[in-house]
Every structure is written in C-alpha cells, then in structure tokens.
TIRO-2110 file (N, C-alpha, C; in Angstrom, 1 decimal):
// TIRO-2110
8.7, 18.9, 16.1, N, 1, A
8.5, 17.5, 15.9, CA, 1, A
8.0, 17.2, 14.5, C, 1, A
8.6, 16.4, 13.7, N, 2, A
8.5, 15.8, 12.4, CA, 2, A
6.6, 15.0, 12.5, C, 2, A
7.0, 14.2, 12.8, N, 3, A
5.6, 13.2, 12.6, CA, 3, A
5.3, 13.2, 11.8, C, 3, A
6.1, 12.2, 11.0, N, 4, A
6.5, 12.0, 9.5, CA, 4, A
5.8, 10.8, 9.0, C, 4, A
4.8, 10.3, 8.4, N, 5, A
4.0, 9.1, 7.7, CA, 5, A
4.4, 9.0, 6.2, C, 5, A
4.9, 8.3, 5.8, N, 6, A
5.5, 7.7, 4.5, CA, 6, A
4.8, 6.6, 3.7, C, 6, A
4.2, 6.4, 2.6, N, 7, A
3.2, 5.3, 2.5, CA, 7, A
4.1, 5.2, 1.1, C, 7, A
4.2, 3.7, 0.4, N, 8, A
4.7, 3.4, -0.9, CA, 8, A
4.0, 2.1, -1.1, C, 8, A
3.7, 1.7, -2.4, N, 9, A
2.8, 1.0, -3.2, CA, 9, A
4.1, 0.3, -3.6, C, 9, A
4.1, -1.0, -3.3, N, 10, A
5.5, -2.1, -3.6, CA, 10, A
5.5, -1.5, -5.4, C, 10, A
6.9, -2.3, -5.8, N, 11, A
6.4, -1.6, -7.0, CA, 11, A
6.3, -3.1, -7.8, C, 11, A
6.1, -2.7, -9.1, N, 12, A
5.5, -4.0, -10.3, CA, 12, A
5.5, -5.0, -9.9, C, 12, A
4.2, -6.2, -9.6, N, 13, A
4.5, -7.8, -9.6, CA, 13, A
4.6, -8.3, -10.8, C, 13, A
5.1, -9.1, -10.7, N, 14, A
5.3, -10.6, -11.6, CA, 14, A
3.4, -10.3, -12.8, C, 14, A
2.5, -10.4, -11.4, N, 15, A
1.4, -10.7, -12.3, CA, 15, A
0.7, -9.4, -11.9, C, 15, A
1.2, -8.1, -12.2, N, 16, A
0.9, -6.6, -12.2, CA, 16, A
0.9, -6.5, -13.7, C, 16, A
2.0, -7.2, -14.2, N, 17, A
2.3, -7.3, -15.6, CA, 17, A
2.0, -8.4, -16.6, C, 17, A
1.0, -9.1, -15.8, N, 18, A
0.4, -10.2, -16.8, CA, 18, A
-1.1, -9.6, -16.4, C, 18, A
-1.6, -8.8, -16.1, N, 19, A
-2.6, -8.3, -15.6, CA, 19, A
-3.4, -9.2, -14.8, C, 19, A
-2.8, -9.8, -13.9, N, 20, A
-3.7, -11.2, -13.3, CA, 20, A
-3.9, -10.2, -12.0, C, 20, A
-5.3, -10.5, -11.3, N, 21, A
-5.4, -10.4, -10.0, CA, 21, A
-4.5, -11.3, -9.0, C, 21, A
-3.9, -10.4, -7.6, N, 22, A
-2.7, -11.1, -7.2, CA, 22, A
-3.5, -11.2, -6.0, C, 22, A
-3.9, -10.3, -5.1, N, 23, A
-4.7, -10.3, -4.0, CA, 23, A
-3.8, -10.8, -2.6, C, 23, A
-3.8, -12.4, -1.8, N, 24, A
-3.0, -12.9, -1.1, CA, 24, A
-1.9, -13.3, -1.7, C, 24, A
-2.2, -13.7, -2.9, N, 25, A
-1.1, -14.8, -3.5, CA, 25, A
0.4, -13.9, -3.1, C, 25, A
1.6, -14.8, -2.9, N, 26, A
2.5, -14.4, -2.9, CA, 26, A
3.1, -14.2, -4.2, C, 26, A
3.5, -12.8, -4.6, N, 27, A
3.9, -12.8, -5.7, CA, 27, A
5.5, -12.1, -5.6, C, 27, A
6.4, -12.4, -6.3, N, 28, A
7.8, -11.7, -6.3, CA, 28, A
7.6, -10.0, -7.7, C, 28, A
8.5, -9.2, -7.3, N, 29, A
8.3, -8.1, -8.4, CA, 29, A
9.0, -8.4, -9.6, C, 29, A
8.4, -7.6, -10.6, N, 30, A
9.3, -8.0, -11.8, CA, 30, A
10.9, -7.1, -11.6, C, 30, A
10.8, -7.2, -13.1, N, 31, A
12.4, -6.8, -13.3, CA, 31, A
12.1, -5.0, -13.1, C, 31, A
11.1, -4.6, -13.5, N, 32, A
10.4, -3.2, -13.8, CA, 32, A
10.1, -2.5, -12.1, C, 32, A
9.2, -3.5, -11.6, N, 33, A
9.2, -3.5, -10.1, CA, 33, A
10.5, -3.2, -8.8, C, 33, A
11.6, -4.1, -9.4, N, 34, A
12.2, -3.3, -8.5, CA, 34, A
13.4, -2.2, -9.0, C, 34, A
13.3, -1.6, -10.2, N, 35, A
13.9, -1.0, -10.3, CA, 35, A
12.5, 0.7, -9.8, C, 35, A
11.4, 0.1, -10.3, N, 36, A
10.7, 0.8, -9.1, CA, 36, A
11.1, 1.4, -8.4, C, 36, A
11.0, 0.2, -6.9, N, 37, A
11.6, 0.0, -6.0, CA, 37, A
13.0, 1.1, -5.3, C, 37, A
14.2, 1.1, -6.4, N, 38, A
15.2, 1.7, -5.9, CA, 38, A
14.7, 3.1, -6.2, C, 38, A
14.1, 3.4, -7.7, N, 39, A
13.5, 4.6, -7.6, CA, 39, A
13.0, 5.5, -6.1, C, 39, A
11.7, 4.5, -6.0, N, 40, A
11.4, 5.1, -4.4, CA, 40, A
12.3, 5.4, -3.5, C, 40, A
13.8, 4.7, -3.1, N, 41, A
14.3, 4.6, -2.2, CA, 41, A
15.6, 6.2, -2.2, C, 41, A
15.8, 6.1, -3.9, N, 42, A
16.3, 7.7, -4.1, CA, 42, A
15.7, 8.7, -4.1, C, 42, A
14.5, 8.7, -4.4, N, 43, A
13.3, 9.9, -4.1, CA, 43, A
13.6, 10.0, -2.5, C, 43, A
13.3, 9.3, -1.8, N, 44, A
13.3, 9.3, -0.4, CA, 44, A
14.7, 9.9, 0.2, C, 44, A
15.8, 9.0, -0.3, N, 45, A
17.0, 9.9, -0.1, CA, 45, A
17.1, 11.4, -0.7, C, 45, A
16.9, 11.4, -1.5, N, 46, A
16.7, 13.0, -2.4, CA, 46, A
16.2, 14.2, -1.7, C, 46, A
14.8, 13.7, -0.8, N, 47, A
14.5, 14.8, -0.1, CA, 47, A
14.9, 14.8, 1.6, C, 47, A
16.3, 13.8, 1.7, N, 48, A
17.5, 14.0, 3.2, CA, 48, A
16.4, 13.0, 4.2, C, 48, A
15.9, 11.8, 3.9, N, 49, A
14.8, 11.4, 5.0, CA, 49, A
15.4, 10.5, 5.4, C, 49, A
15.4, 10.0, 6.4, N, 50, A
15.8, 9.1, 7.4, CA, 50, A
14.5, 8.8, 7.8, C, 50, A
14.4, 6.8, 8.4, N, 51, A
13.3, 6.8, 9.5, CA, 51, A
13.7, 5.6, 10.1, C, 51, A
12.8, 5.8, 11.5, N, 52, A
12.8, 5.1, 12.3, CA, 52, A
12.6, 3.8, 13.0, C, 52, A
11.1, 3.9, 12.0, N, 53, A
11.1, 2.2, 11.9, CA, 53, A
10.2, 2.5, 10.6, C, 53, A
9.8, 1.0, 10.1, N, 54, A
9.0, 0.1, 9.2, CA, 54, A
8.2, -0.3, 9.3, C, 54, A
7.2, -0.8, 8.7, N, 55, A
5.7, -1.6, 8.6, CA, 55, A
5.8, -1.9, 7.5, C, 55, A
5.7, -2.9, 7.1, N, 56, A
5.1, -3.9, 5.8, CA, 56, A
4.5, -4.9, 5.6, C, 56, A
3.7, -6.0, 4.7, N, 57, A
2.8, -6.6, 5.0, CA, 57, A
3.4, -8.0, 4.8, C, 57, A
2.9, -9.3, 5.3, N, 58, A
3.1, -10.6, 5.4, CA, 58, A
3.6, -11.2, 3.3, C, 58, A
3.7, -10.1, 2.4, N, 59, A
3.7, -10.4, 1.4, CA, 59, A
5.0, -10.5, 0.4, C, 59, A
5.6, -11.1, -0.2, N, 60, A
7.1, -10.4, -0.7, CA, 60, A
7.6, -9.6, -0.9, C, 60, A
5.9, -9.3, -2.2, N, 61, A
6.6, -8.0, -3.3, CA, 61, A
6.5, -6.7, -2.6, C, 61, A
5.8, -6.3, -0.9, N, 62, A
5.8, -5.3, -0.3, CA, 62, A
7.0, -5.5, 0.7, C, 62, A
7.7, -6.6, 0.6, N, 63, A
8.8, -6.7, 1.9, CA, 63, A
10.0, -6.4, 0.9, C, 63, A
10.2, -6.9, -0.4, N, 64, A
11.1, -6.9, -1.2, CA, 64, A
11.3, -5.6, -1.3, C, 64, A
10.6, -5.0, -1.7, N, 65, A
10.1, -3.3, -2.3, CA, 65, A
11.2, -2.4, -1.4, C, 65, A
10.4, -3.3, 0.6, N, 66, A
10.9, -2.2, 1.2, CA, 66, A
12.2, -2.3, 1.8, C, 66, A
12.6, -3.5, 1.1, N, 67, A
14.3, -4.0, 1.7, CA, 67, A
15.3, -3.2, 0.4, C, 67, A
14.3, -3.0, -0.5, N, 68, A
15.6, -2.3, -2.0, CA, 68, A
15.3, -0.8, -1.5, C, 68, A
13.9, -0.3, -0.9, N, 69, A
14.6, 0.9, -0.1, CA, 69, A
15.5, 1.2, 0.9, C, 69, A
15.4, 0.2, 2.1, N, 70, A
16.1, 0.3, 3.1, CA, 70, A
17.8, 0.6, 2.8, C, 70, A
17.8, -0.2, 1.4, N, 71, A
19.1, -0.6, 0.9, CA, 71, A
19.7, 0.9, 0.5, C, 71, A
18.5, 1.2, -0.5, N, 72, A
19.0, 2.7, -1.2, CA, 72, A
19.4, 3.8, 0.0, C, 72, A
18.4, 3.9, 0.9, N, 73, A
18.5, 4.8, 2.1, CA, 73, A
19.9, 4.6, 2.9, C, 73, A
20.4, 3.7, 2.5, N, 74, A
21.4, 3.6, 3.5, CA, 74, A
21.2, 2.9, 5.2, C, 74, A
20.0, 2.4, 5.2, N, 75, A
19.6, 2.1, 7.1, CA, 75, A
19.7, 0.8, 6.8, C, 75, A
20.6, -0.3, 7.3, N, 76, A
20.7, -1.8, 6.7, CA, 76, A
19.9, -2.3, 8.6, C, 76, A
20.2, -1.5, 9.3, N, 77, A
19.9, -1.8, 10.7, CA, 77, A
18.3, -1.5, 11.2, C, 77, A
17.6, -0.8, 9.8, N, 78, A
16.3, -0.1, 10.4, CA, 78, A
15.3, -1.7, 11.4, C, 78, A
14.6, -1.1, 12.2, N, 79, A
13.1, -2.3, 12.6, CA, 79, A
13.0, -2.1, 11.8, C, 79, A
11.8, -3.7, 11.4, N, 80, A
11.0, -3.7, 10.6, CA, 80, A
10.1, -4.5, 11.2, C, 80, A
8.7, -4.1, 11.0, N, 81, A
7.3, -5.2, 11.5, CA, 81, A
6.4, -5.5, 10.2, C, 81, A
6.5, -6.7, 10.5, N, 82, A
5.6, -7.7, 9.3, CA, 82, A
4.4, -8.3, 9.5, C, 82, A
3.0, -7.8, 8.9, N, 83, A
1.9, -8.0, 9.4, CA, 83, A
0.7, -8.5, 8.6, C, 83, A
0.4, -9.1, 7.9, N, 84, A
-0.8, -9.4, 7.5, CA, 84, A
-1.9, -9.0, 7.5, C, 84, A
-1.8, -7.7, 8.2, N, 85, A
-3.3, -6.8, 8.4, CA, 85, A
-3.1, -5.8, 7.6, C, 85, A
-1.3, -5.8, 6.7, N, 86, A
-1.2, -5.1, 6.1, CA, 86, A
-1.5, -5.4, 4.8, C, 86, A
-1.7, -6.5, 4.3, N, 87, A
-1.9, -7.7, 3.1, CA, 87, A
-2.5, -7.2, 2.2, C, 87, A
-2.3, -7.2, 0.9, N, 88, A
-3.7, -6.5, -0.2, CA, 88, A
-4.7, -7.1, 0.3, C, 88, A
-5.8, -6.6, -0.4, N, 89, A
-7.0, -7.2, -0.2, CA, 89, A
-7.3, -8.6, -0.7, C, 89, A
-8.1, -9.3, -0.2, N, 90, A
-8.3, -10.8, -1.0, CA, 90, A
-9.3, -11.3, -2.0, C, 90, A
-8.5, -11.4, -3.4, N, 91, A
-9.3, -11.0, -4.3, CA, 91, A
-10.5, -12.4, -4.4, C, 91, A
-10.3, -13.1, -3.4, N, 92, A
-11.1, -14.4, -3.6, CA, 92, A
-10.8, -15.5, -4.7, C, 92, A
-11.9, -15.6, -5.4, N, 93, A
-12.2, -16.7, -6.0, CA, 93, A
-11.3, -15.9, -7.9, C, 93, A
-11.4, -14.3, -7.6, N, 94, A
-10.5, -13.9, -8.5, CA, 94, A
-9.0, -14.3, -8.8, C, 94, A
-8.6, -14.5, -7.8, N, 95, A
-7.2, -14.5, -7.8, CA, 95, A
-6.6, -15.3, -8.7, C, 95, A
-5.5, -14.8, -9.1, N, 96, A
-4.8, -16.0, -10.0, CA, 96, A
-5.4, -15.6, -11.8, C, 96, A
-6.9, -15.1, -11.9, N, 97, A
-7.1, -15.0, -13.1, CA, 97, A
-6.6, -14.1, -14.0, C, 97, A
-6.6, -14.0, -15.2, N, 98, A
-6.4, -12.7, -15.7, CA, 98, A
-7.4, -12.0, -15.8, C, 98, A
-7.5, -10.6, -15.8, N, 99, A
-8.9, -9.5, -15.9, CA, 99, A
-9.7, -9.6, -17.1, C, 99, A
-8.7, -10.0, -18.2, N, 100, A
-9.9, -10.1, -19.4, CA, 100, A
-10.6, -11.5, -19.2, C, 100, A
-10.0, -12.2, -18.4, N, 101, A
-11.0, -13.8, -18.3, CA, 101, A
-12.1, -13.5, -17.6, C, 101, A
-11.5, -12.4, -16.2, N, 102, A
-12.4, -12.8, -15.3, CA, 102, A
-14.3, -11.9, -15.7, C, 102, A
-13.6, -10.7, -17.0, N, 103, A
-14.8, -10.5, -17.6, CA, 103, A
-15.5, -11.0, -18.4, C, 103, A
-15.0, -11.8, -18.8, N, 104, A
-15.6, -13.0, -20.0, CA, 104, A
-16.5, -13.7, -19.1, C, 104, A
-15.9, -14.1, -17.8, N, 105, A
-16.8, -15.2, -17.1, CA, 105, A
-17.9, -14.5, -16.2, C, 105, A
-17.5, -13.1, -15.5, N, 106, A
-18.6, -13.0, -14.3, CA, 106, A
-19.4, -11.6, -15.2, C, 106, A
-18.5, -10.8, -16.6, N, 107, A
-19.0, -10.1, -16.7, CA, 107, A
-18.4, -8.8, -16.6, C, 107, A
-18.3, -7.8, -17.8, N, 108, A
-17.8, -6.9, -17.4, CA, 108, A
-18.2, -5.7, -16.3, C, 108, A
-19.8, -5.3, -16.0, N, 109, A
-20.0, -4.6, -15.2, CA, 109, A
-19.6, -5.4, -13.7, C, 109, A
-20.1, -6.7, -13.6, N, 110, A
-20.0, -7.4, -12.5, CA, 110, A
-18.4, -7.2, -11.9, C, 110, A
-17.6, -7.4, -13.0, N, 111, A
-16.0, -7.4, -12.3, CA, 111, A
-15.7, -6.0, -12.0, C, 111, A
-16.5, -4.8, -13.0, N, 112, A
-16.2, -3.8, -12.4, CA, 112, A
-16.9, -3.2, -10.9, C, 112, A
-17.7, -3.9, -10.6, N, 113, A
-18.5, -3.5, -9.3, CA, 113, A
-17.2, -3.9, -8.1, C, 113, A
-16.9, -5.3, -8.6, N, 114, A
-16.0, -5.5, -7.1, CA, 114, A
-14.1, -5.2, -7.4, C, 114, A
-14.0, -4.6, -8.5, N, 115, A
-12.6, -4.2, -8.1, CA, 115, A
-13.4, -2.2, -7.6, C, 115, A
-14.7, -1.7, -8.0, N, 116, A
-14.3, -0.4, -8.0, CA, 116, A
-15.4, 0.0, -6.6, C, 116, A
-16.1, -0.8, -6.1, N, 117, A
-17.2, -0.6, -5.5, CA, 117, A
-16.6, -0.7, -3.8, C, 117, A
-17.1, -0.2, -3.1, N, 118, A
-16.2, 0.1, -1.6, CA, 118, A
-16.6, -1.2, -0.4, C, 118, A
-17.9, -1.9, -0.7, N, 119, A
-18.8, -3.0, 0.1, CA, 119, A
-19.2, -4.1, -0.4, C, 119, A
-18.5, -4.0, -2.2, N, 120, A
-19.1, -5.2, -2.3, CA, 120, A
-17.7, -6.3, -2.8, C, 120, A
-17.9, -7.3, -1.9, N, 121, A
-16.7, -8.2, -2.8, CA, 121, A
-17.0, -9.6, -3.2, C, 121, A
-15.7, -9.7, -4.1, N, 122, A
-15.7, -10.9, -4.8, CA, 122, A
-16.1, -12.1, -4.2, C, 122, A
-16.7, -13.1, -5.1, N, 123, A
-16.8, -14.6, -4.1, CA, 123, A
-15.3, -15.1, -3.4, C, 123, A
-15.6, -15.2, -2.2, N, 124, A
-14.7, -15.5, -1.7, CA, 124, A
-13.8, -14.4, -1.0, C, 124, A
-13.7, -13.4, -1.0, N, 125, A
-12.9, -12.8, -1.1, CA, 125, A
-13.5, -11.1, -0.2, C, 125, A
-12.3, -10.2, -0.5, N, 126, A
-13.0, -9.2, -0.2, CA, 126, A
-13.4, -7.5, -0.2, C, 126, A
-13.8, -7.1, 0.1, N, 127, A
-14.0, -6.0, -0.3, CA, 127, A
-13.2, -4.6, 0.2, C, 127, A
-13.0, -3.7, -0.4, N, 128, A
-12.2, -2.6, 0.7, CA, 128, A
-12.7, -2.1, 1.6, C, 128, A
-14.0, -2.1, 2.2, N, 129, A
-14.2, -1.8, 3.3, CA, 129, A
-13.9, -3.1, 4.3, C, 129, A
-14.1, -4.5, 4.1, N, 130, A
-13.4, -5.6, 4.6, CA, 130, A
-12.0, -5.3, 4.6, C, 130, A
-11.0, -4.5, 3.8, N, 131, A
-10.0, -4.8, 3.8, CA, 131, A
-9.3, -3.8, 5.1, C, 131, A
-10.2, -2.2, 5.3, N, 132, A
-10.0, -1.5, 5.9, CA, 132, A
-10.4, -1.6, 7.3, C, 132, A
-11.1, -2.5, 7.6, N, 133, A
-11.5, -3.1, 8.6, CA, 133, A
-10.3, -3.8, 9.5, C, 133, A
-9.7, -4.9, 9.0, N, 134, A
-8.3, -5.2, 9.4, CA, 134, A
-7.1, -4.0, 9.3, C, 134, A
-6.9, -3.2, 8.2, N, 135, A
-5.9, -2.5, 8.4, CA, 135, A
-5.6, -1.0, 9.4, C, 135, A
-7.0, -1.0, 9.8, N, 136, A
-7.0, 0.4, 10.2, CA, 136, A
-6.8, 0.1, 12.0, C, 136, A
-7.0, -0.9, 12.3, N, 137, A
-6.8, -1.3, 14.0, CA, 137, A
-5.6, -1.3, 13.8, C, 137, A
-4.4, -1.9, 13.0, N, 138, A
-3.6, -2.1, 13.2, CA, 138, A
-3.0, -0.9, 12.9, C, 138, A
-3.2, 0.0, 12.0, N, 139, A
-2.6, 1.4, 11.8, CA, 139, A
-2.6, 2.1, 13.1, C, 139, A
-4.2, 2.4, 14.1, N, 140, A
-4.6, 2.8, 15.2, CA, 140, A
-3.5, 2.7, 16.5, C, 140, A
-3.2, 1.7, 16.4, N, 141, A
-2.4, 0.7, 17.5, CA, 141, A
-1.2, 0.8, 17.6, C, 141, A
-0.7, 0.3, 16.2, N, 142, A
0.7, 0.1, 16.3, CA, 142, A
1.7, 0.9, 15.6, C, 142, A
1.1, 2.1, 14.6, N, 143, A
2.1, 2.6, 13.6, CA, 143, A
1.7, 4.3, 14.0, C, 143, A
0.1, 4.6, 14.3, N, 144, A
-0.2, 6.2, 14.6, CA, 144, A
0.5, 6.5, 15.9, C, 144, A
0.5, 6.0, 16.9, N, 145, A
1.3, 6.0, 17.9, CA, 145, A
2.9, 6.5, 18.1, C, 145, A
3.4, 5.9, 17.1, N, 146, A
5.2, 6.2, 16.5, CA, 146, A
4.6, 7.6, 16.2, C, 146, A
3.9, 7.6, 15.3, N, 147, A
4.3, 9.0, 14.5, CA, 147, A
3.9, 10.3, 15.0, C, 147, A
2.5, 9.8, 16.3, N, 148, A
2.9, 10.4, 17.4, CA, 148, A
3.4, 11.3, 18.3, C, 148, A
4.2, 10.5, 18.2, N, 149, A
5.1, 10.6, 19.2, CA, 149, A
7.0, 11.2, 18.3, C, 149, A
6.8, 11.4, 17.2, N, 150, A
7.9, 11.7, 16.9, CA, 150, A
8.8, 11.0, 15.6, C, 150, A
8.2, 9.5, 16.1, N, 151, A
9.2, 8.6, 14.9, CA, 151, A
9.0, 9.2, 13.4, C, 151, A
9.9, 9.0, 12.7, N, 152, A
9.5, 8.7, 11.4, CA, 152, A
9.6, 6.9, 10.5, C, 152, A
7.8, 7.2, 10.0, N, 153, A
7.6, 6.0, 10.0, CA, 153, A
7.2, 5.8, 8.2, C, 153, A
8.0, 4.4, 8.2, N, 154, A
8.0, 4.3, 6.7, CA, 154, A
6.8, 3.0, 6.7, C, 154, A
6.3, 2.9, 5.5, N, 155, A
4.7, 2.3, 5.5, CA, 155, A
4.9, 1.4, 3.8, C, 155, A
5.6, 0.3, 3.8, N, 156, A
5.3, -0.3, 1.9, CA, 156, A
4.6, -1.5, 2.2, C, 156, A
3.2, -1.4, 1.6, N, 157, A
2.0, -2.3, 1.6, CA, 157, A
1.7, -2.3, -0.2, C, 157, A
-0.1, -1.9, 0.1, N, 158, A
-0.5, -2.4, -1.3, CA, 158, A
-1.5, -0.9, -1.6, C, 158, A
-2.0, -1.4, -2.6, N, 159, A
-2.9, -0.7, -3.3, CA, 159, A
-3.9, -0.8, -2.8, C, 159, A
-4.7, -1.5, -2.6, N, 160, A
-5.9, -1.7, -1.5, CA, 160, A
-5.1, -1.2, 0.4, C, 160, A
-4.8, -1.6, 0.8, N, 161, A
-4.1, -1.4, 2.1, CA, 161, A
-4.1, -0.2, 2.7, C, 161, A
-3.0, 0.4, 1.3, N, 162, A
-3.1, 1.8, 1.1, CA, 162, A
-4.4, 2.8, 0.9, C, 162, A
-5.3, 2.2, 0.3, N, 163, A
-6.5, 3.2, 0.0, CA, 163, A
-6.8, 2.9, 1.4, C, 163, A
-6.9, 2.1, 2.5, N, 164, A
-7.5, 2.1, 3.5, CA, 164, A
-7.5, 3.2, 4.4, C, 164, A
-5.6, 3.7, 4.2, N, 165, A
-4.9, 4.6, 5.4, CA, 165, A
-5.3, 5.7, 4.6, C, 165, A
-5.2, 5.9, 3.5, N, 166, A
-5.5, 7.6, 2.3, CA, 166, A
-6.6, 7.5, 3.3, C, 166, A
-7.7, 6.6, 2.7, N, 167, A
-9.3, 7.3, 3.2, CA, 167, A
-9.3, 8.0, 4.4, C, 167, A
-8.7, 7.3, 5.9, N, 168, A
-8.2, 8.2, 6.6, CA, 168, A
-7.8, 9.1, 6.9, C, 168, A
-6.6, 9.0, 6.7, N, 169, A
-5.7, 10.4, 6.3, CA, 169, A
-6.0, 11.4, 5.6, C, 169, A
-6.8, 11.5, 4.6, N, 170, A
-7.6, 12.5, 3.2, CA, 170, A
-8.7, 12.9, 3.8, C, 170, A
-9.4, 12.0, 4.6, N, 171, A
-10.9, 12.4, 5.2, CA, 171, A
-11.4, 12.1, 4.0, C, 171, A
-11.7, 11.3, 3.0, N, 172, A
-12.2, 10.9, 2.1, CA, 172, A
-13.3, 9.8, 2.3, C, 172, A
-14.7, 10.3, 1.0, N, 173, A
-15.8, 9.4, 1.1, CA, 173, A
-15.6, 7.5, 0.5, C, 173, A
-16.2, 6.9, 0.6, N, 174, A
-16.4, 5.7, 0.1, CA, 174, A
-16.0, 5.7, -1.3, C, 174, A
-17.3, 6.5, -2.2, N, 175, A
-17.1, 7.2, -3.3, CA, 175, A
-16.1, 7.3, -4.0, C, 175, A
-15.0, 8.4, -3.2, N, 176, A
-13.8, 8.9, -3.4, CA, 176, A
-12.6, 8.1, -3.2, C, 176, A
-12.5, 7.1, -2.4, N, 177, A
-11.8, 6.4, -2.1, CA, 177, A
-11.4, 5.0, -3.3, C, 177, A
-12.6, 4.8, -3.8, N, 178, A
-12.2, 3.7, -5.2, CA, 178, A
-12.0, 4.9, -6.2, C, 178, A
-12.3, 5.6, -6.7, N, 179, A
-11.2, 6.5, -7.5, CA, 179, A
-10.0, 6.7, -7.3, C, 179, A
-9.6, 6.7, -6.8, N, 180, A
-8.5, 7.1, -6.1, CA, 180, A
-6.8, 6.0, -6.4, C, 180, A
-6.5, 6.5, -7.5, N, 181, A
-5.2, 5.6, -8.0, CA, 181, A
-3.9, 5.6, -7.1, C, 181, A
-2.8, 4.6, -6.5, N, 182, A
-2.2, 4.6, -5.6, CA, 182, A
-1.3, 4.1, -7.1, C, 182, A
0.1, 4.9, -7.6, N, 183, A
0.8, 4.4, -8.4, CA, 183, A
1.7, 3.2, -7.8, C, 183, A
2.6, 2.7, -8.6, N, 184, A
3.4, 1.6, -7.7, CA, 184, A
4.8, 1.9, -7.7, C, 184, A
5.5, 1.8, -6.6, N, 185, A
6.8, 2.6, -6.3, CA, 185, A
7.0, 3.8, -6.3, C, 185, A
6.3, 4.8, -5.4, N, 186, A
5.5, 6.1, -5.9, CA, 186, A
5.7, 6.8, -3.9, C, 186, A
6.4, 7.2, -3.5, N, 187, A
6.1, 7.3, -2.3, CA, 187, A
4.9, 8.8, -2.0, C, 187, A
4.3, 8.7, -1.1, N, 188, A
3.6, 9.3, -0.3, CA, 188, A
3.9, 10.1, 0.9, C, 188, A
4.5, 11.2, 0.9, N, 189, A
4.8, 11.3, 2.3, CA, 189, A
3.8, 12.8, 3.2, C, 189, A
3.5, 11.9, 4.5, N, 190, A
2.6, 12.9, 5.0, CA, 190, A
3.4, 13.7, 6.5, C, 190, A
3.6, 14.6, 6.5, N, 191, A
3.4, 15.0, 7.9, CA, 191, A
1.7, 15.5, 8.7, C, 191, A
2.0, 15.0, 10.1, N, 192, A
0.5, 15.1, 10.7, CA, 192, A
0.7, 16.4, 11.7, C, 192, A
-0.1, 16.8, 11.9, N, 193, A
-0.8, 17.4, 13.2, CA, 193, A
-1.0, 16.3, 14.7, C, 193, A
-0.9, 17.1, 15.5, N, 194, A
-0.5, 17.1, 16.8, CA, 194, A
-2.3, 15.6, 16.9, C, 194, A
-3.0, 15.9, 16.4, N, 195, A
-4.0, 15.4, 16.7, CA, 195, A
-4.3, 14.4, 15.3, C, 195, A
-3.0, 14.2, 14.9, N, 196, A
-3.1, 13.2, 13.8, CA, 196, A
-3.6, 13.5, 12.3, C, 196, A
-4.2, 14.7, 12.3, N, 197, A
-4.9, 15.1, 11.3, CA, 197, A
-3.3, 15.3, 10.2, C, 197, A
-3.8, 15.4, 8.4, N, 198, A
-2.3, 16.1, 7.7, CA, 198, A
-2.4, 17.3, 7.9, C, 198, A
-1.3, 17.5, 8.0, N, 199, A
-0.7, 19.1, 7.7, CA, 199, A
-0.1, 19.5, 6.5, C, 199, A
0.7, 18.2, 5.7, N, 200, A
0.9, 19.0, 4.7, CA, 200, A
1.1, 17.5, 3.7, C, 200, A
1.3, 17.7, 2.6, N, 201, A
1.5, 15.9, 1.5, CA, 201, A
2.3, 16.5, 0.7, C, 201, A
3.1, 15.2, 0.6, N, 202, A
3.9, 15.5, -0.9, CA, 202, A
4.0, 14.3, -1.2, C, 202, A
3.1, 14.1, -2.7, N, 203, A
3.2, 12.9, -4.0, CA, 203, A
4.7, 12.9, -4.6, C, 203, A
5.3, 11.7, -4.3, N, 204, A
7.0, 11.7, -5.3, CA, 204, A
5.7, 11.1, -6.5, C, 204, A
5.2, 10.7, -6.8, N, 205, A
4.5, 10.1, -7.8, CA, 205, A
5.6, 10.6, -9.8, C, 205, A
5.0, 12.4, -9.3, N, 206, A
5.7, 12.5, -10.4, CA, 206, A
6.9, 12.4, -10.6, C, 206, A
END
C-alpha cells in the first residue's frame, strides 16, 4: 500500500512579487507562478504518480496552481475539495502592505516577531499556531483518512498551511517550524507508515 501525501506551495503571486503580504486576499499567480506551476506538475509526472483525489484551499493562486498540475498530470477528471481551512494564514491588518512599509510603520523587529514567531500574530490577523489550529482538524478528518487507507493524495495550499502539516508530519518544535522555508511550486512528497507516521520524503524542491 502506497499511502502517498503530496504537499505543493502554489507557485508565485501577483503580490509574492511585489513583496506585499497576501494572507486571505485573493490573489492570481504571476506569469513566473504558473510556469511554476507546470514545473511541479512534470516533476510529479517524472517520478510516474498518479492520484486520487485533491485538497486545495478557498484561494485562486492554490486552486490555479493545482488545476495547471492536474492539467500537466494528465487527470482532467481528478476530485477535487476546496476548503478554507486550507487558506494561508491571515495576515490581518498586514495585508495588502508591502514589507518594507510594513517595517517602517510597526518596526523592523516587531514585523519580524509576527511573520517568524509561532503565537504571536498580527493586529487583526493571525498567527501559525492560529493557523494550524484550523488546518490540522481538517487534515485529521478529511485528507489523513484517504491516505490511510491507500489513496494517493495530492495537497496545493500555502506556506503557512503547509508549515502546519510539515510540523506534523516532521514531528517538529514551534522553534523549528518558523525556520522552516516551504519554496513555491516545489512539491513535497511523503509516504506514511501504517500509523501515519513518514517513512520516507522526497523534496522535488531541487
């Protein structure tokens, strides 16, 4: 039995490349983004994978991402479930800014506490342990179950979203978990153990 977990980081937004915090906002990928995008979906073909179903979040540039894979893979017919628990994190009252503004205004250690710090978040907004809060019931529930049981399951969310399921999956500290770079259009692929734990990873990154 495979019990195959696939995680990919949508690739470039619009404002990934204006360095603006994007958070809920709906953003579309650039031109850079989705060639990303097909990138991941030939890596994925490259190493003969097929899957079963999909998870992605209520957001474009992670639905877009994973429709120019679906495309590359050849599955025009795959499920796909769309969820908002899968959503980047909310950068609050950040959103929308650019990073060098938002240090000018709250500060450079201050902006570095809540993009790098695991509990504390932005006004408004929130933090990655808020964020993993939502994403991990829904991982629990609806996506660890497939993989389970056999499916192979493909996963394109976000960079925060993602750090939620790593810290999981890795058995990783708070600490370790904001370190921790998720590139974009970069797949992840895990197989698990019977009891959900990994058995083995392979980063397409490079």
């Amino acid at each position: 039995m495979d019990r195959l977990l696939v995680l990919v980081r949508h690739g470039e937004s619009e404002w990934n490349k204006k360095n603006l915090f994007t958070g809920w906002r709906d953003v579309d990928l650039s031109e850079k983004g989705v060639e990303e995008a097909r990138l991941a979906g030939r890596k994925l073909k490259t190493q003969g994978l097929r899957f079963d179903v999909a998870f992605t979040s209520a957001l474009k540039r992670a639905q877009r991402t994973l429709d120019i894979i679906v495309e590359e893979l050849g599955q025009p017919g795959l499920p796909i479930f769309r969820n908002e628990a899968l959503n980047e994190r909310d950068y609050g009252d950040l959103s929308g800014l650019n990073k060098d503004e938002a240090r000018k205004k709250w500060g450079e250690e201050q902006v570095h506490i809540w993009r790098r710090s695991y509990d504390v978040a932005p006004p408004g907004g929130e933090s990655l342990k808020d964020t993993a809060a939502r994403v991990l019931p829904y991982y629990l529930q609806e996506i660890l179950p497939r993989v389970l049981r056999g499916e192979r399951v493909l996963v394109s969310a976000h960079g925060n979203s993602l750090r939620a399921l790593v810290m999981v999956l890795e058995r990783l500290s708070p600490a370790e978990i904001v370190k921790r770079e998720i590139a974009t259009g970069a797949p992840i692929i895990y197989r698990l153990e019977a009891d959900s734990t990994v058995a083995d990873k392979l980063d397409l990154a490079a």
